[in-house]
N, C-alpha and C positions, 0 to 999 in steps of 0.2 A: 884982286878983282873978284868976285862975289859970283858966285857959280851961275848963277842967271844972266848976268852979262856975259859971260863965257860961252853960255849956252847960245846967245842971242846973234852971237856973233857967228857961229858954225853955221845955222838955219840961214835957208836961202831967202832972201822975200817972197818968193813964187811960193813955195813951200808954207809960207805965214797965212798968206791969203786965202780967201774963203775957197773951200772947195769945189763949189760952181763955178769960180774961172781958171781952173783948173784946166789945160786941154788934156784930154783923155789921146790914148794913142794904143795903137797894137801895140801889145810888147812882143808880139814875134815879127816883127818888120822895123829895125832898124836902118835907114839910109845913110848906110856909110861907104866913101869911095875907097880907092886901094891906099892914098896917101893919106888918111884918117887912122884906117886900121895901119899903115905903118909906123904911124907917130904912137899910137896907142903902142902896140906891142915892145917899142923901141923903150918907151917907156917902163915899160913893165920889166923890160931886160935889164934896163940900167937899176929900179929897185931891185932885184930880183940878187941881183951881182951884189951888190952893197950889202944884202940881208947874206947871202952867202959869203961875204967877209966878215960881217959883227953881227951873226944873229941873235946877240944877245946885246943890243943896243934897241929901247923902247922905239924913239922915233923913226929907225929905221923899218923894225916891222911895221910901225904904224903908215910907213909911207907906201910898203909892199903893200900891203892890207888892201890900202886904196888902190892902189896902180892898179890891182889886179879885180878888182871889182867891175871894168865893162869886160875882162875875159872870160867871168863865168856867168855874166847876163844871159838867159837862153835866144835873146836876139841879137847877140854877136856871132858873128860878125855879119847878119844880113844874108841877104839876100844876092849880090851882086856876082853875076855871071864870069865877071874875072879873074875872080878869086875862088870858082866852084872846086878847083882841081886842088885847092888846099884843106876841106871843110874836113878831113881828116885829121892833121895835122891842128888845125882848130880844134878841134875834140878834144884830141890829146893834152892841149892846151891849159883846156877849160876843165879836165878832171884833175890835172898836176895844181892848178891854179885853186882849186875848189879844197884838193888837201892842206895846200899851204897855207891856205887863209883860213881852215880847221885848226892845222895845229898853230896858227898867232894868237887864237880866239882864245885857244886856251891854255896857253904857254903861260901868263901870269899863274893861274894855280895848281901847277906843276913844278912851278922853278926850282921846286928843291931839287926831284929826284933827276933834275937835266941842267946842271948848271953851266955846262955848255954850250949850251942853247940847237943841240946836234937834232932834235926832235925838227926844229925850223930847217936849218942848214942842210942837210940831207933832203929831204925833199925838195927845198929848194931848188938844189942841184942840179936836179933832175928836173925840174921846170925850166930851170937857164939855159938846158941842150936843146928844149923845147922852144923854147923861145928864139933863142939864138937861129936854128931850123927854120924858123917862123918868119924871123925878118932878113933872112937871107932871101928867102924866096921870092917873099912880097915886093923887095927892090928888085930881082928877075924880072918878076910880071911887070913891074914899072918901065923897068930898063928896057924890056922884051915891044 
């Protein structure tokens, strides 16, 4: 397949279309409920787990990469009043979440001196306790 159909297929249509119908949005007000941000972060646990099994397996980081892409949006997780007692925990998050997705970024050219893949896995790790933290509680709030 020819790198432009490749390409063509990743880009969203929204994304293709002229930039005037575009909608424009706060990015610091995202509207998301607690069973949104649970789904999300469950998400990110479950890459998160898999990249700390084979972090030296490409699709895998490439899946973290992603997962973890709306935890260090600066408008996650919102605004909502339910979830005010966690925006700590959030934080923590979104900085553990910000290194992991540093070091995937640049884990291809490094590979020699980490054949490992311990630069990912490590940190990771430590994003999984965060995570894990993360959606223990938010099913609380749910359950609560």
């Amino acid at each position: 397949m020819p790198l432009r159909a490749r390409l063509a297929i990743c880009v969203s249509p929204q994304l293709m279309s002229r930039p005037s119908r575009l909608k424009r949005g706060n990015l610091r007000e995202l509207p998301v409920n607690p069973a949104d941000l649970e789904r999300i972060v469950s998400l990110a646990e479950l890459a998160c787990t898999a990249a700390v099994a084979q972090p030296k397996d490409a699709l895998v980081r490439q899946r973290l990469y992603h997962a973890l892409a709306p935890l260090v949006s600066p408008a996650f997780p919102g605004e909502d009043p339910e979830v005010a007692h966690l925006h700590e925990l959030f934080g923590q998050a979104r900085v553990w979440a910000d290194i992991v997705r540093t070091r995937i970024a640049g884990f291809d050219s490094s590979r020699l001196s980490d054949p490992l893949g311990l630069a990912i896995r490590f940190p990771a790790r430590d994003l999984l306790s965060v995570l894990t933290d993360l959606v223990h509680e938010l099913r609380r709030t749910r359950d609560a």
